[in-house]
C-alpha positions as CSV (number, residue, x, y, z in Angstrom):
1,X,87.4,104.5,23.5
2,X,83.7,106.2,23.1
3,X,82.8,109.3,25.2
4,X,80.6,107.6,28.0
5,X,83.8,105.2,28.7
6,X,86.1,108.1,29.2
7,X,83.7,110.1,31.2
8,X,83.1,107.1,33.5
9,X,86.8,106.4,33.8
10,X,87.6,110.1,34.8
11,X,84.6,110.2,37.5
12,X,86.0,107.2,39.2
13,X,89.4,108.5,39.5
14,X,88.4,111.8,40.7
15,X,86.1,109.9,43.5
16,X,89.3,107.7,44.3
17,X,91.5,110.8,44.8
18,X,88.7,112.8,47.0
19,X,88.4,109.9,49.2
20,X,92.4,109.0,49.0
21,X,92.4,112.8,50.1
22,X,90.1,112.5,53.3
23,X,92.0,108.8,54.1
24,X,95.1,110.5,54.5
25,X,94.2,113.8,56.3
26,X,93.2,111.9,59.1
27,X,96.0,110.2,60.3
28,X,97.3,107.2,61.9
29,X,94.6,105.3,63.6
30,X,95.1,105.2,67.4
31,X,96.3,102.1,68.7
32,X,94.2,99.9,71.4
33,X,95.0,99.8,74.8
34,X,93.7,97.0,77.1
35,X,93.2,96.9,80.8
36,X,94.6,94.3,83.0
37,X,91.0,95.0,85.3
38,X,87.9,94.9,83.1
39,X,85.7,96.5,85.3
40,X,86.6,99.7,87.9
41,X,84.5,100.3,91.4
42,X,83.8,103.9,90.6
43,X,82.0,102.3,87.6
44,X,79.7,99.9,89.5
45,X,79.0,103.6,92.0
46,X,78.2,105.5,89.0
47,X,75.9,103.2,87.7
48,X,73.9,103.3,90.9
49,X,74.4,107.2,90.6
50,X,73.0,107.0,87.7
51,X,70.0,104.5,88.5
52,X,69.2,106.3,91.8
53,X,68.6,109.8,89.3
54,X,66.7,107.6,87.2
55,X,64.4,107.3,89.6
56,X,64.1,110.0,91.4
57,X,63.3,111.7,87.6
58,X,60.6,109.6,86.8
59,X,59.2,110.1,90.2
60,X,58.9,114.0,89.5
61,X,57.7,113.6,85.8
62,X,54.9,110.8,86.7
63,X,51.1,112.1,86.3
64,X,49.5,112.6,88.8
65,X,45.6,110.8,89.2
66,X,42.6,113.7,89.6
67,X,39.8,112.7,90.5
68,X,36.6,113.8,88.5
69,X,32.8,114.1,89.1
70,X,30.9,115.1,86.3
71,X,27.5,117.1,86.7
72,X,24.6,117.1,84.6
73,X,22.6,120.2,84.0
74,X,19.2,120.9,85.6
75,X,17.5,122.0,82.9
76,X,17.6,120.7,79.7
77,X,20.2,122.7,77.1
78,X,17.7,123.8,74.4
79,X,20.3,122.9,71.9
80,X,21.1,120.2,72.6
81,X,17.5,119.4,72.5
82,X,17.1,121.2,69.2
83,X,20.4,118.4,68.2
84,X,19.0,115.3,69.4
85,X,15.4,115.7,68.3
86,X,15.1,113.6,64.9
87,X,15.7,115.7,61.8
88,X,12.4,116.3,59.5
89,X,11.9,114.7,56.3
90,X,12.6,116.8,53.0
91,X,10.2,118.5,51.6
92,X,9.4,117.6,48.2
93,X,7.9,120.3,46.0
94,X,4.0,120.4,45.6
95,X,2.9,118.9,42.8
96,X,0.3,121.2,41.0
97,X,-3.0,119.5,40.7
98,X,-3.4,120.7,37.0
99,X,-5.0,117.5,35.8
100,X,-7.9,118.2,37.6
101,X,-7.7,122.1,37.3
102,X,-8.5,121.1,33.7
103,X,-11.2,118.1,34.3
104,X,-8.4,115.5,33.1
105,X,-6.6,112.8,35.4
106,X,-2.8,112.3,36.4
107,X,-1.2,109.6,34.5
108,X,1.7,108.3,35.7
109,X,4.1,107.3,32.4
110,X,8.1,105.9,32.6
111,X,8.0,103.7,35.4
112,X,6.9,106.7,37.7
113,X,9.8,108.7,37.0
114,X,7.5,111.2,34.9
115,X,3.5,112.0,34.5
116,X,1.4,113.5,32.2
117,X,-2.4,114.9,32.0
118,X,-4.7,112.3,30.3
119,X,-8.4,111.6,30.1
């Protein structure tokens, strides 16, 4: 018998005996006892106890409606005419106007992506 085998065989016994020991400590199991009525009138009462708090709770925890008006200002809020005024454009950085600083003319080389000073 290898190692693994024995160790496997050992863990199950030890799990058998724990649960053999929590089995036991219990005791018997108590026997069940029927009634020759299946259903008592204090029963039925407490059930309409029971219903009446029911309601009565949900009664005290419902919301209660406000009613709202809602104003609008007199003047216009100057930030929130400052926020809904269109953002401006981004600046781009002046191009130089060296090309014609220097008597030459801008050519435009890559596909636009870059220029150079040409006659």
């Amino acid at each position: 018998m290898n190692a693994m085998t024995r160790s496997a065989l050992t863990g199950s016994v030890v799990m058998v005996a724990i649960a053999a020991t929590f089995a036991l400590g219990r005791g018997a199991l108590p026997e069940h006892r029927f009634r020759d009525k299946p259903f008592d009138d204090a029963f039925h009462e407490d059930l309409a106890t029971l219903a009446a708090t029911s309601e009565q709770l949900w009664a005290l925890n419902r919301p209660n409606l406000v009613q709202t008006q809602s104003f609008k200002p007199i003047e216009p809020d100057p930030l929130m005419a400052a926020l809904s005024e269109p953002a401006p454009p981004p600046r781009r950085k002046a191009e130089s106007d060296i090309c014609t600083k220097h008597g030459l003319r801008k050519i435009i080389t890559n596909n636009g992506r870059s220029w150079r000073c040409g006659r």
